[in-house]
C-alpha positions in Angstrom: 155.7 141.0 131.9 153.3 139.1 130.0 149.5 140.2 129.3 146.8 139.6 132.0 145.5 136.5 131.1 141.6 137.6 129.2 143.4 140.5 127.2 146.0 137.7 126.3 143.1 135.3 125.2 141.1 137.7 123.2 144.5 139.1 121.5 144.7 135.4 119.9 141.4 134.8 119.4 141.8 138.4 117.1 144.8 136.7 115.8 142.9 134.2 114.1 141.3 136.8 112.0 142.1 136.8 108.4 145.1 139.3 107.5 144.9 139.9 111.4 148.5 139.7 112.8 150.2 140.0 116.8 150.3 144.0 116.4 146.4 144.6 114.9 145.3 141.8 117.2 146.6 143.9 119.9 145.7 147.1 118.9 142.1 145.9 118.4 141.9 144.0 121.9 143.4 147.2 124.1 140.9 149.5 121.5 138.0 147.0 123.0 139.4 147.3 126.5 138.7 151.3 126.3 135.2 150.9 125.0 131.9 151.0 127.3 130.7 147.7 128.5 127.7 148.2 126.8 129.4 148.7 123.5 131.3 145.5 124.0 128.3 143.8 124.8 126.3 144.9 121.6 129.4 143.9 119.5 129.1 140.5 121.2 125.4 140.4 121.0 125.9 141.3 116.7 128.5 138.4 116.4 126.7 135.8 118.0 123.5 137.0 116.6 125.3 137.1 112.9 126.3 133.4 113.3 123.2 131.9 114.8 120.7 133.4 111.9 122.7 133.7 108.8 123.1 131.0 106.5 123.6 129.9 102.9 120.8 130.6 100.1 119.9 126.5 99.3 119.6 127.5 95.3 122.2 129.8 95.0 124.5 129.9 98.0 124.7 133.3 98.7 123.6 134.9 102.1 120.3 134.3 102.9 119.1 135.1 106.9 115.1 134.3 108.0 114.7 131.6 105.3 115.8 129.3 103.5 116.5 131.4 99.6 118.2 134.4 99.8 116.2 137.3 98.8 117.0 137.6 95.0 116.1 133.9 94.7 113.0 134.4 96.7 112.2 137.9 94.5 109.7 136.9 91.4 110.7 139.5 89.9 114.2 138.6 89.2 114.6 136.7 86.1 115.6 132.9 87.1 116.5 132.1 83.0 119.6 134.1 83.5 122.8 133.1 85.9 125.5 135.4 87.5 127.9 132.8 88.4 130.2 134.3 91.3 133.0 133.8 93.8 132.1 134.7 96.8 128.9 136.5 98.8 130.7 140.2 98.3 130.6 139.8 94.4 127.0 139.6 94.5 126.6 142.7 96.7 129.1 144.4 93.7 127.1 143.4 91.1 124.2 144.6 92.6 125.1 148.2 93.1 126.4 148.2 89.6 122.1 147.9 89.1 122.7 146.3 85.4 121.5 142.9 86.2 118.2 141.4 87.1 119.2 138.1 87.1 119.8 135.2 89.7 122.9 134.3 91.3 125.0 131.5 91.5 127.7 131.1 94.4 131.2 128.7 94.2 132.6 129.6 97.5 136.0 129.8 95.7 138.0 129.7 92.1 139.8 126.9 91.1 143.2 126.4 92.4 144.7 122.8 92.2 147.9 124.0 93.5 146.1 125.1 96.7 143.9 121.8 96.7 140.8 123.9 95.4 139.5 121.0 92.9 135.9 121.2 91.3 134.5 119.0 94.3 135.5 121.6 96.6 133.3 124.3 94.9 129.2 124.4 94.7 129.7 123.7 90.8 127.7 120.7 90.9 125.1 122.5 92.4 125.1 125.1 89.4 125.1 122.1 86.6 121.7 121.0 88.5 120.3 124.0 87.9 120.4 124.0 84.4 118.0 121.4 84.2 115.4 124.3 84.1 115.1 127.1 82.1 118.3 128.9 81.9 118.9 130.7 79.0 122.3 132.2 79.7 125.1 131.3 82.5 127.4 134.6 83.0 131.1 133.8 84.5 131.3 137.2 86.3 135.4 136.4 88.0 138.2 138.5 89.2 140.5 138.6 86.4 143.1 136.7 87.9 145.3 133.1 87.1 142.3 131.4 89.2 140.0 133.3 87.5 140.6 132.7 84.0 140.9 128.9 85.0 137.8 128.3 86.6 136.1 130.6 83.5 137.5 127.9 81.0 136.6 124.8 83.2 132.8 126.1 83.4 132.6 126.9 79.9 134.1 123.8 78.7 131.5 121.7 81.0 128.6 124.4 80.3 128.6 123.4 76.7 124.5 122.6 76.4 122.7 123.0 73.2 120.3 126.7 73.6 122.8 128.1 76.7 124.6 130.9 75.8 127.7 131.4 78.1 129.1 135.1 78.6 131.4 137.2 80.5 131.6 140.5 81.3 133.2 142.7 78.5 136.7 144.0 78.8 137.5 147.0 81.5 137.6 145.3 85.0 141.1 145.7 86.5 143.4 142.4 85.8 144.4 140.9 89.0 142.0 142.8 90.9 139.0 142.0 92.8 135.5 142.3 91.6 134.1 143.0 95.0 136.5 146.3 94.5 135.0 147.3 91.2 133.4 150.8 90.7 130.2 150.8 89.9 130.0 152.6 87.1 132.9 150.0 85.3 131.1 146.5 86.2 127.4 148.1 85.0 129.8 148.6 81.4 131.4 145.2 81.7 128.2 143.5 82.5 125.8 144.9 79.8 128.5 144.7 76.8 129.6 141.0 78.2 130.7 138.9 75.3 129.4 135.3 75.1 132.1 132.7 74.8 132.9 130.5 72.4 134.1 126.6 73.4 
């Protein structure tokens, strides 16, 4: 006997989901199927509501929702000479509870990975070399510590060579191979204040 023919649908749709396979796709669906309508419809409501108002940050690429900068680019406060250059959105959320840096952001969407097809045209790098045409001061390559990683580090420092920039990463303690979204807090603050500037 095969599954009515909505449970069926929303099982693959779940499917879909990354690291999301036939088992958690079902356990989620028949989990959904026990809920209260209204519950399922607020869920709903979030998703839809999630994908119509958030976007990306048009200087930095990170989140930003009601607007066109995120929130630390649109925050005077924040000190625009100085660039985190990150992965993904979640790395910025980790380096912000780490509360060591009061810089901006800067997002790739990705890490280098030829073997993947992940070239430098597929990330915002570009992007990033545009904004040094104003006053940056120092660029920090804040990675997982991983084979992509490490690549992408030594690309960006390699083209980041400007006269006056000082390029830096964070100091040694972050877990090899791990990710920096997964970080404690209290490591990443210590990476980021003793990060090391490096050398072409």
């Amino acid at each position: 006997m095969n599954y009515p023919p909505s449970l069926q649908t929303v099982m693959d749709e779940l499917g879909r989901f990354p690291g999301v396979g036939p088992k958690s796709a079902q356990r989620i669906a028949l989990w959904v199927m026990r809920q209260p309508t209204e519950d399922v419809a607020r869920l709903a409501e979030a998703l839809v509501s999630m994908k119509e108002n958030l976007s990306f940050c048009e200087r930095c690429f990170n989140f930003a929702e009601s607007g066109s900068l995120c929130p630390i680019c649109a925050d005077d406060r924040r000190d625009s000479a100085v660039i985190c250059v990150v992965e993904s959105p979640p790395d910025v959320v980790a380096v912000e509870r780490s509360r060591a840096f009061s810089g901006t952001y800067h997002v790739l969407h990705g890490l280098l990975n030829p073997l993947e097809g992940v070239t430098p045209d597929r990330l915002r790098i570009a992007e990033l070399i545009r904004r040094l045409h104003g006053p940056v001061s120092e660029v920090i390559l804040c990675f997982n510590s991983t084979l992509e990683g490490d690549a992408t580090a030594m690309y960006l420092r390699r083209l980041l060579d400007v006269p006056d920039l000082v390029v830096s990463q964070p100091a040694n303690g972050l877990p090899v191979g791990g990710d920096l979204e997964f970080a404690d807090d209290l490591t990443l603050s210590r990476a980021i204040v003793g990060r090391r500037t490096l050398e072409v």
